[in-house]
C-alpha angles and dihedrals in degrees: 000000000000112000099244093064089080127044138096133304102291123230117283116285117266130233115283112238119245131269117272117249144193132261084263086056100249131120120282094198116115119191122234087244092067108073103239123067110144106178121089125246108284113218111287087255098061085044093066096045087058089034082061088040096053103034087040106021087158093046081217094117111090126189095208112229111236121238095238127021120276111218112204137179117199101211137170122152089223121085129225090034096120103264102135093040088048092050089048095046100042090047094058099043086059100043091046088060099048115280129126102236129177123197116214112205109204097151102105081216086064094210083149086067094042089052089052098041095241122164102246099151108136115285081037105124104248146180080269088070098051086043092046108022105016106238111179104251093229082075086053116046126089132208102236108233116259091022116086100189097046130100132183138206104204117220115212138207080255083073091069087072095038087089097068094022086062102052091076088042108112105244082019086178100060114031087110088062099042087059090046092039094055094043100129096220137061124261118178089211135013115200118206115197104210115211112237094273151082096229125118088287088070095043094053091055089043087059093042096048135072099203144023139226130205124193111199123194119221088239139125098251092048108125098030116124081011091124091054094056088046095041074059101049089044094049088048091049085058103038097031137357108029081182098073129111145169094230098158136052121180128194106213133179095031120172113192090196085075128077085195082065090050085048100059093039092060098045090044094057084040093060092032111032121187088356081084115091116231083221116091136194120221125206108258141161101235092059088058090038099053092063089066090054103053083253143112121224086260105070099029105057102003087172086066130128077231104050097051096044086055089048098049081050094054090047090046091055102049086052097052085045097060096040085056091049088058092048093052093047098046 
């Protein structure tokens, strides 16, 4: 386990510089979206430094960092509905903004990993080994390249066999909490990235979490099997786990040129009120593209559509999290 994975909450994030203009004073950056861009790719580290300048040229927008860490699992039984590239953006807009943010991969298919650019080839210590042989998760995480204050727990191709190897596990349900719950640092969220299914895998991110996330895609077949996943959560919040809680809602793949899109938006904020983030995410190439190069929307193409939608739903986030610490405190 490298050494900076560890220690103490770090100082307050600094301003972000500005962006760097022209001699006419205006802006040279020039979005992926618009077809000419001539330099090469700087180092990921110098992407997320312009990913900061150019979603936050001001450096006046803060994600407050919560008192205590908020534990979340994006979930949704259907597949193909935005939960990993959820997890993965909303991970780096945080962390690029000074929070301490762990990603928990839990999809056997470890797209998580892929998105952040994270070794999981087979004989890679995985989320497998703290499930199975309970490896403490602190051997097991590793800092994300170009992002200081991320952290990452691989999944590997050995996850696909943890549903049926866990059944027989003493405390089978919460494996997954007692390994978040004994990690000797400080994160100020851990995201757990849910598999496409209800199985012990699920359930072991639903005990460990606080809170849940639900990406909905602006389909058709959206809300489909959405009172299963809730009929779940419901049954884990009365076995298991009485803090949990289905606190965000977020609205992906939208596509504005559709009135099927507006549709769905509006039945989804109907059914869920204020659980539903203002912030939307549109449907939109670069976020598809980032994935095949290690790298989230955010710092591939920090100018997107994308990348700013999953920013505006980070910030919206760490807002809600900190309006719902006052009221419990109150």
């Amino acid at each position: 386990m490298p050494q900076q994975a560890t220690p103490g909450r770090p100082a307050e994030p600094t301003k972000a510089p500005n962006l760097p203009s022209g001699q006419d004073g205006v802006d040279t950056y020039v979005s992926r979206e618009t077809p000419t861009r001539e330099e090469d790719d700087p180092p990921l580290a110098m992407e997320a430094m312009r990913a900061v300048q150019i979603l936050n040229p001001s450096g006046e927008v803060t994600m407050p960092r919560p008192d205590r860490t908020r534990v979340m699992c994006v979930a949704n039984q259907k597949g193909g509905v935005g939960k990993t590239t959820t997890t993965v953006n909303l991970a780096v807009a945080l962390a690029l903004h000074g929070n301490r943010v762990l990603v928990v991969d839990l999809d056997p298919q470890g797209n998580a990993s892929t998105g952040l650019n994270v070794p999981h080839h087979t004989g890679v210590p995985d989320v497998y080994d703290c499930l199975i042989n309970g490896l403490p998760l602190a051997e097991v995480a590793q800092p994300v390249e170009g992002i200081p204050s991320l952290w990452c727990i691989p999944a590997t191709i050995d996850l696909a066999g943890a549903e049926i190897e866990l059944v027989s596990v003493v405390a089978r349900e919460s494996r997954l909490a007692r390994a978040i719950t004994g990690y000797p640092g400080h994160f100020d969220y851990v995201l757990i990235d849910c598999p496409p299914s209800l199985g012990l895998l699920t359930v072991n991110a639903l005990v460990a979490a606080e809170e849940v996330l639900i990406p909905i895609q602006c389909e058709y077949y959206a809300l489909e099997g959405l009172n299963q996943l809730i009929n779940n959560i419901n049954l884990v919040r009365q076995h298991l786990n009485p803090r949990l809680d289905v606190s965000t809602i977020l609205l992906t793949m939208y596509d504005r040129r559709t009135r099927l899109a507006d549709a769905v938006e509006q039945d989804v904020r109907n059914h869920f009120g204020n659980k539903v983030l203002q912030a939307v995410i549109p449907r939109n190439v670069r976020v598809s593209e980032a994935p095949s190069y290690g790298q989230s929307v955010m710092t591939y193409d920090p100018g997107s559509r994308g990348a700013t939608s999953y920013f505006e739903a980070a910030q919206e986030i760490a807002e809600r999290g900190i309006k719902a610490e006052v009221n419990r405190n109150a």
